[in-house]
N, CA, C and O atoms as a MOPAC input file, in Angstrom:
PM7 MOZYME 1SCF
protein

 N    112.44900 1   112.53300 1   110.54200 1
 C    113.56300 1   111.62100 1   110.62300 1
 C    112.99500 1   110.19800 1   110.66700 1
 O    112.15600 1   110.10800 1   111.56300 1
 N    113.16500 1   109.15900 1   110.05000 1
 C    113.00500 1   107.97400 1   109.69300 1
 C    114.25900 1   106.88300 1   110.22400 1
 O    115.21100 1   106.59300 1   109.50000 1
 N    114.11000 1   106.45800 1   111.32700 1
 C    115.28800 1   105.19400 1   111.59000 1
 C    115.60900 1   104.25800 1   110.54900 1
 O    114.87200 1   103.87600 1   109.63900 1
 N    116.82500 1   103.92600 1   110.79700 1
 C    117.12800 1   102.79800 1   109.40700 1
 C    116.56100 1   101.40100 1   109.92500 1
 O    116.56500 1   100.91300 1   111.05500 1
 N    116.07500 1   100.92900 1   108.72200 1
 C    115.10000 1    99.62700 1   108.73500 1
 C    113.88400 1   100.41800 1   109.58000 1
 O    113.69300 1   100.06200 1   110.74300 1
 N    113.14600 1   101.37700 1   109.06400 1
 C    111.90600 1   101.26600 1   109.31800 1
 C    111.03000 1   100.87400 1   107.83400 1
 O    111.48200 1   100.99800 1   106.69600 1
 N    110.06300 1   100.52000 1   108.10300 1
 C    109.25600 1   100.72700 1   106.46400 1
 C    108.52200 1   101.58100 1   106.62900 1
 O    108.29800 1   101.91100 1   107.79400 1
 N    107.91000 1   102.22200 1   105.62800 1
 C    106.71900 1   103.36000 1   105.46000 1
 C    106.01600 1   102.42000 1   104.03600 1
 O    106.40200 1   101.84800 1   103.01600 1
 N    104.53200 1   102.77600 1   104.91200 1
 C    103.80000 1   102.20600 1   104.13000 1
 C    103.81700 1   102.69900 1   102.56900 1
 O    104.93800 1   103.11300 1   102.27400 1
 N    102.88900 1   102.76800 1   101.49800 1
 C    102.80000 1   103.46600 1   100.69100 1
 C    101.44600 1   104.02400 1   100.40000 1
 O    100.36200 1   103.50200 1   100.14100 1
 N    101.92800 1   105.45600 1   100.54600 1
 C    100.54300 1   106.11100 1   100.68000 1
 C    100.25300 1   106.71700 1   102.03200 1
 O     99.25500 1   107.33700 1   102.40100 1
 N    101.33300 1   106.40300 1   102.67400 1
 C    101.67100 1   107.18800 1   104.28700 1
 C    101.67900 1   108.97300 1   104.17500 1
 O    102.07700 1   109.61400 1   103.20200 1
 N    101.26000 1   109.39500 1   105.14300 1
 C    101.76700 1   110.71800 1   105.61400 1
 C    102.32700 1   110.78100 1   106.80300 1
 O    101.82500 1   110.29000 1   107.81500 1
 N    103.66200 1   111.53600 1   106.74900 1
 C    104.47400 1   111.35700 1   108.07200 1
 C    104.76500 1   113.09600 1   108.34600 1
 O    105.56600 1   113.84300 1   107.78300 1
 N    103.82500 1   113.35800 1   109.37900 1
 C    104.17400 1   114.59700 1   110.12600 1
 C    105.49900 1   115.00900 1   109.84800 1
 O    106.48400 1   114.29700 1   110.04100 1
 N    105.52900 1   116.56300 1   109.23500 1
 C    106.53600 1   117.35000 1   109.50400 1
 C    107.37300 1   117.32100 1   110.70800 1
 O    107.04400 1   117.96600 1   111.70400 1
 N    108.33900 1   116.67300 1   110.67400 1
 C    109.22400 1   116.73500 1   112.05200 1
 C    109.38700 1   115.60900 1   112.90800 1
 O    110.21800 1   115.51000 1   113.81100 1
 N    108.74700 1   114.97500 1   112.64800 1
 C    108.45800 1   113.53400 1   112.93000 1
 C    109.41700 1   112.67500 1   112.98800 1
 O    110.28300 1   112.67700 1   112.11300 1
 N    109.43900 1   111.87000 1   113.92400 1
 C    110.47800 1   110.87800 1   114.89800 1
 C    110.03100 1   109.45600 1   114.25000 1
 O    109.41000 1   108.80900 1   115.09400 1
 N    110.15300 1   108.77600 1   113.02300 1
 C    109.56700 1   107.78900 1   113.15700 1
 C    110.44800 1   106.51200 1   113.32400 1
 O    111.49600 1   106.48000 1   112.67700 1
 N    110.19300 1   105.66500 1   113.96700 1
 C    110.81100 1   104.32100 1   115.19500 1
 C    110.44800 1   102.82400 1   114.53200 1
 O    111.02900 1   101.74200 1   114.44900 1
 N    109.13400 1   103.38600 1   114.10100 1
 C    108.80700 1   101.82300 1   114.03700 1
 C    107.85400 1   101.38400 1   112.41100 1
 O    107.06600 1   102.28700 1   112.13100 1
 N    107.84500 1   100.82800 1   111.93200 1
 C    106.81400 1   100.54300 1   110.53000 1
 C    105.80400 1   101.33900 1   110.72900 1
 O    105.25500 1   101.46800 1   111.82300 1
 N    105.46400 1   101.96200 1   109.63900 1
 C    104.06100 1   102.78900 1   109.52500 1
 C    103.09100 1   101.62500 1   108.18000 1
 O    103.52200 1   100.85600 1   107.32200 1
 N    102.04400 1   101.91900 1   108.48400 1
 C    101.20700 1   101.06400 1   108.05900 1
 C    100.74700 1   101.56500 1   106.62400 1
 O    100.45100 1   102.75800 1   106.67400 1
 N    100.61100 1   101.05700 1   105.46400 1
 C     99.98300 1   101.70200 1   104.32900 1
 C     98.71300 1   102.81900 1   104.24900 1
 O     97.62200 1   102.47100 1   104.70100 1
 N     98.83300 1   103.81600 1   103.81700 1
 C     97.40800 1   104.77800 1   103.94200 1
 C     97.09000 1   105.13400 1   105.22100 1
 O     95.94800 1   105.06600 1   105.67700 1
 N     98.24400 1   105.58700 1   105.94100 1
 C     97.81800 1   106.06200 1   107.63700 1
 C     98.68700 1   106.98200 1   108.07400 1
 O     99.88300 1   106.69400 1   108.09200 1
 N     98.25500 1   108.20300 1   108.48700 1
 C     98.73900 1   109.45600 1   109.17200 1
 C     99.67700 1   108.96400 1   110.80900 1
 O     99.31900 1   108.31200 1   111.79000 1
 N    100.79100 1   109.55900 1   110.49500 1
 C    101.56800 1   109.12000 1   112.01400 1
 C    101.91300 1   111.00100 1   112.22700 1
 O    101.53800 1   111.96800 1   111.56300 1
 N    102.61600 1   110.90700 1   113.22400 1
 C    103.40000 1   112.51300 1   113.68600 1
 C    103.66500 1   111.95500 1   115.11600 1
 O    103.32800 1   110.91500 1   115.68300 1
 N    104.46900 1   113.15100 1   115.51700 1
 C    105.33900 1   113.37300 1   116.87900 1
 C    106.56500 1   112.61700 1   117.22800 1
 O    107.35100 1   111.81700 1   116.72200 1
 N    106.43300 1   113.00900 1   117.91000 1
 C    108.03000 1   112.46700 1   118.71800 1
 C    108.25300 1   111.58100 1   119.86700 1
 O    108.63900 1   112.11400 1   120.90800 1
 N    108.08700 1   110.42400 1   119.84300 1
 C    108.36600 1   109.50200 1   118.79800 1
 C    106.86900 1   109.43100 1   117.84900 1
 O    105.82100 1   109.16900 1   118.43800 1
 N    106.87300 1   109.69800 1   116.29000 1
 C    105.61100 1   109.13000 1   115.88100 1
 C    104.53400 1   108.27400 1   116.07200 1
 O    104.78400 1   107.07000 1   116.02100 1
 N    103.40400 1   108.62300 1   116.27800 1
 C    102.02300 1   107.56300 1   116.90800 1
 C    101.62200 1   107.70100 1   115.28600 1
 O    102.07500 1   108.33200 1   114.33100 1
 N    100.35900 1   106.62400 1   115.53900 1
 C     99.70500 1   106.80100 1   114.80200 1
 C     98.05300 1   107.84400 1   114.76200 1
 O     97.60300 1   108.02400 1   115.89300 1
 N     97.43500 1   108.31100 1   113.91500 1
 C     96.77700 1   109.36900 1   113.81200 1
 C     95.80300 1   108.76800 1   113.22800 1
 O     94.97700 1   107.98800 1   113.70100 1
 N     95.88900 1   109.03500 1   112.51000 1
 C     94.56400 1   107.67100 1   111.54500 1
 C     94.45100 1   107.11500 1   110.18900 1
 O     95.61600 1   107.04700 1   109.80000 1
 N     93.80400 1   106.75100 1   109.41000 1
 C     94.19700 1   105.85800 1   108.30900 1
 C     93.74800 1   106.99200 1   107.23700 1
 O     93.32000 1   107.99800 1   107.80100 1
 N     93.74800 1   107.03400 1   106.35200 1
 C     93.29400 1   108.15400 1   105.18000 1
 C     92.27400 1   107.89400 1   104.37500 1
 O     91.67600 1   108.74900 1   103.72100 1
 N     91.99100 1   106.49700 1   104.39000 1
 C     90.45600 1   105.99500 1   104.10400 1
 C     90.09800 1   104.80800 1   105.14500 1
 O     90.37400 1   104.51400 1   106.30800 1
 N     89.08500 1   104.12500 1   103.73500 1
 C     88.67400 1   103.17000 1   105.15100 1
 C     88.93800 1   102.04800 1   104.43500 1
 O     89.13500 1   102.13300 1   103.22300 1
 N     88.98200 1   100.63400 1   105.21100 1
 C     89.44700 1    99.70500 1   105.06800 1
 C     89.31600 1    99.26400 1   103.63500 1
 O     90.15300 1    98.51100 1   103.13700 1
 N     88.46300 1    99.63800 1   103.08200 1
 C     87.76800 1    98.57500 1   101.77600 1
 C     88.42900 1    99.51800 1   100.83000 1
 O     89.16400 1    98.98900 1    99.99700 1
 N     88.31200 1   100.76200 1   100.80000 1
 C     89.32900 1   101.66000 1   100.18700 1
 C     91.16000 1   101.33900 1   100.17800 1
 O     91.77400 1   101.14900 1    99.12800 1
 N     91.73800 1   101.33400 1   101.39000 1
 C     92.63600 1   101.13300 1   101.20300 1
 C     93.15400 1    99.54100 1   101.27900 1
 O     94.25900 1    99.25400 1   101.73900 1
 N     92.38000 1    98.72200 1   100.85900 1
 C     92.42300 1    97.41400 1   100.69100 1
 C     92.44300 1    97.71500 1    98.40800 1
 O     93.14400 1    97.42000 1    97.44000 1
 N     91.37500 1    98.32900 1    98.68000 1
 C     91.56600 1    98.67800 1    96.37600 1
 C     92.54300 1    99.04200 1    96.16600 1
 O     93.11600 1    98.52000 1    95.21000 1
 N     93.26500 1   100.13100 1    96.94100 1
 C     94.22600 1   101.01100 1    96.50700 1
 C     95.77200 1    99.88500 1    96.84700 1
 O     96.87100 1   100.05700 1    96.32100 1
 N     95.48300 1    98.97800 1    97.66300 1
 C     96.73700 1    98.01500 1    97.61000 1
 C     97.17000 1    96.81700 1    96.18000 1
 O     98.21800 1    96.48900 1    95.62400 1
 N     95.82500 1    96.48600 1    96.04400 1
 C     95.39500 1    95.23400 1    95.08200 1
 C     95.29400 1    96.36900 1    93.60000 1
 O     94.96100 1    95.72500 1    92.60400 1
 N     95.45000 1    97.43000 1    93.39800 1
 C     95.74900 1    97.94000 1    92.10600 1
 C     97.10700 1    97.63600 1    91.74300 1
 O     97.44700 1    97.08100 1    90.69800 1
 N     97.95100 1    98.07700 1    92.77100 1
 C     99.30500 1    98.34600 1    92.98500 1
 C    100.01600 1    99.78500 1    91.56300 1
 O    100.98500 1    99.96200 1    90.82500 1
 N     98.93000 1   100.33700 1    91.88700 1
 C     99.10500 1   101.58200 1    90.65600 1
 C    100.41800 1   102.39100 1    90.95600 1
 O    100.57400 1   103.43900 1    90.33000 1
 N    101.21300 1   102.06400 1    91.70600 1
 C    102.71900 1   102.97700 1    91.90500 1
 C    103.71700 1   102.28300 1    90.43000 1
 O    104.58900 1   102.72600 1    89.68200 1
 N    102.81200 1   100.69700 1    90.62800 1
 C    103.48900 1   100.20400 1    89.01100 1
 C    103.00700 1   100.35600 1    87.87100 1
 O    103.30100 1    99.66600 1    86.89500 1
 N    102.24300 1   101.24700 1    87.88800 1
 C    101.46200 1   101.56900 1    86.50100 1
 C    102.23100 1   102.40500 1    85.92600 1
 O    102.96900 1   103.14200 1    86.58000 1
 N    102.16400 1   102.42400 1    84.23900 1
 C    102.87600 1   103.61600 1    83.41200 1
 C    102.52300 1   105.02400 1    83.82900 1
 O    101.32700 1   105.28800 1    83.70500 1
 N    103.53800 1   106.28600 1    84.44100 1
 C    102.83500 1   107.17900 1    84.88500 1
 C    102.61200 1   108.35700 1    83.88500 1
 O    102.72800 1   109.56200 1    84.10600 1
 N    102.14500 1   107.49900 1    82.34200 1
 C    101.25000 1   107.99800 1    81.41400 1
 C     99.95300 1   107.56300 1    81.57200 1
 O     99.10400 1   108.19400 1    80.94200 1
 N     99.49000 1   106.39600 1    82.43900 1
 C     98.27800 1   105.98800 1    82.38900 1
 C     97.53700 1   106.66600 1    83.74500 1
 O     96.35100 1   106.91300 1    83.96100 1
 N     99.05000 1   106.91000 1    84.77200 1
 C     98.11700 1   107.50300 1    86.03700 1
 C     98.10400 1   109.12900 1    85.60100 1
 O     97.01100 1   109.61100 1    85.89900 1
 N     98.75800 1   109.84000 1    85.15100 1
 C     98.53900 1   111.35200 1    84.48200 1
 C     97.37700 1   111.59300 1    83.68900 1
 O     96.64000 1   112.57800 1    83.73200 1
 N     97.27500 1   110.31200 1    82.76500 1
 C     95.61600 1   110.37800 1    82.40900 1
 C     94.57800 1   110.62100 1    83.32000 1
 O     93.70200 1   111.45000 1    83.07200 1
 N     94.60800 1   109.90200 1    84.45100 1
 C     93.57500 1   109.76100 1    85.52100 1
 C     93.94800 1   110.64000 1    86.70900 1
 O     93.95100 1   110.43300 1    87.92300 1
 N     94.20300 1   111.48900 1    86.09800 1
 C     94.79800 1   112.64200 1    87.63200 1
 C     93.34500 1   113.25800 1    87.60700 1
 O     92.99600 1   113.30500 1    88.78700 1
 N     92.45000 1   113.69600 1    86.89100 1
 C     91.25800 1   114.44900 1    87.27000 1
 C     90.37900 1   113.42900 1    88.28500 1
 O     89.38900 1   113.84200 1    88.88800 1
 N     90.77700 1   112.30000 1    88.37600 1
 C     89.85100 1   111.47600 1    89.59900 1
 C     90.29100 1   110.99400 1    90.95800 1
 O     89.79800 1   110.25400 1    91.80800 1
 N     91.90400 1   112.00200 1    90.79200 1
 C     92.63200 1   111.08700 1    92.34700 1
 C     92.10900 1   111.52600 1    93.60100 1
 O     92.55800 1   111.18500 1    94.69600 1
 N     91.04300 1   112.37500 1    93.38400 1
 C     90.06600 1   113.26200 1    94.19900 1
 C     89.43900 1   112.01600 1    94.71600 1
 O     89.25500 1   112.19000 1    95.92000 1
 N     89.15500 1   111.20100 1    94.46300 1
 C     87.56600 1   110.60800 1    94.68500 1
 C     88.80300 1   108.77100 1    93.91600 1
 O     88.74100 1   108.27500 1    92.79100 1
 N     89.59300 1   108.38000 1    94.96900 1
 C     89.74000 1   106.80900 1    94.94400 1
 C     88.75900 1   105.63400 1    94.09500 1
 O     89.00400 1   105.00000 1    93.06800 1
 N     87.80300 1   105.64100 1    94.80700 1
 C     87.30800 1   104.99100 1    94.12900 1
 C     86.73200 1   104.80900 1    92.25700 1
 O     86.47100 1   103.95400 1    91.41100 1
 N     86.79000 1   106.12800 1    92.44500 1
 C     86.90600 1   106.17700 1    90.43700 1
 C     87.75800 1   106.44900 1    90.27000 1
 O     87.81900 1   107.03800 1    89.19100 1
 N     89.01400 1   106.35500 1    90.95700 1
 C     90.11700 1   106.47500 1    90.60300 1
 C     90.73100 1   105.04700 1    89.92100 1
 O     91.41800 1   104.76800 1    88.93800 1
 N     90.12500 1   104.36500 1    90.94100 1
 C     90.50000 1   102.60900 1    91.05200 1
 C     89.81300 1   102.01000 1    89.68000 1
 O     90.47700 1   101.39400 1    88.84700 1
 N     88.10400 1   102.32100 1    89.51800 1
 C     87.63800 1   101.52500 1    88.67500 1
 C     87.90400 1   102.55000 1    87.21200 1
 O     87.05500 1   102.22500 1    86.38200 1
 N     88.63600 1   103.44600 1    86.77800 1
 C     88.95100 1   103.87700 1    85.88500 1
 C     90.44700 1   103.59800 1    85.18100 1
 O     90.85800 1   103.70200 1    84.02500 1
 N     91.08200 1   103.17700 1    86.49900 1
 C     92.32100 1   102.37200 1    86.37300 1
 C     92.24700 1   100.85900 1    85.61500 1
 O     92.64900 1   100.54500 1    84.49500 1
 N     91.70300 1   100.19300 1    86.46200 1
 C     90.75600 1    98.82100 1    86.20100 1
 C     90.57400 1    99.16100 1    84.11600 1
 O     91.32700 1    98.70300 1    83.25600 1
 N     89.40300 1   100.03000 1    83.89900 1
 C     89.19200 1   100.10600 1    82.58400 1
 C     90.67600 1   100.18600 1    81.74000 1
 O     90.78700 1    99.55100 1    80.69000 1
 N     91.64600 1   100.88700 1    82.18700 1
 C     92.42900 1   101.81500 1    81.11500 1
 C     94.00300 1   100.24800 1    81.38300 1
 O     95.14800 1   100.22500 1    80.93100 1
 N     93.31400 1    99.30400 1    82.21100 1
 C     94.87000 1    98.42400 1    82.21100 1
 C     94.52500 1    97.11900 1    81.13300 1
 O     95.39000 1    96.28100 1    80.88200 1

């Protein structure tokens, strides 16, 4: 459950069942009741690339191309970089 006027970052994971109250932060695990935070899903310099791509606006013919690297961000990012 999500209160109205919260934001969720992008790239969040929000626990199954989850109470969330307050803004969740981009690329960071929350859960419980009321939702905490858990931890971030990479690390800073990572999810600092993954903001400054802004690949949610990319054609999602160009990110379907690059689905064999969403494993591994960072060649995810500089293969993005090549193909824009």
């Amino acid at each position: 459950m999500i209160k109205s006027g919260v934001s969720i970052g992008v790239g969040s994971v929000i626990g199954a069942g989850a109470v969330v109250v307050k803004d969740v932060e981009p690329y960071s695990v929350v859960g419980g009741v009321p939702a905490k935070f858990i931890k971030y899903r990479f690390d800073k310099n990572i999810r600092e690339m993954l903001l400054e791509s802004k690949w949610w606006e990319i054609d999602s013919k160009i990110i379907a191309s690059l689905s064999s690297y969403i494993d591994n961000p960072v060649k995810f990012i500089n293969k993005l970089k090549k193909s824009i």
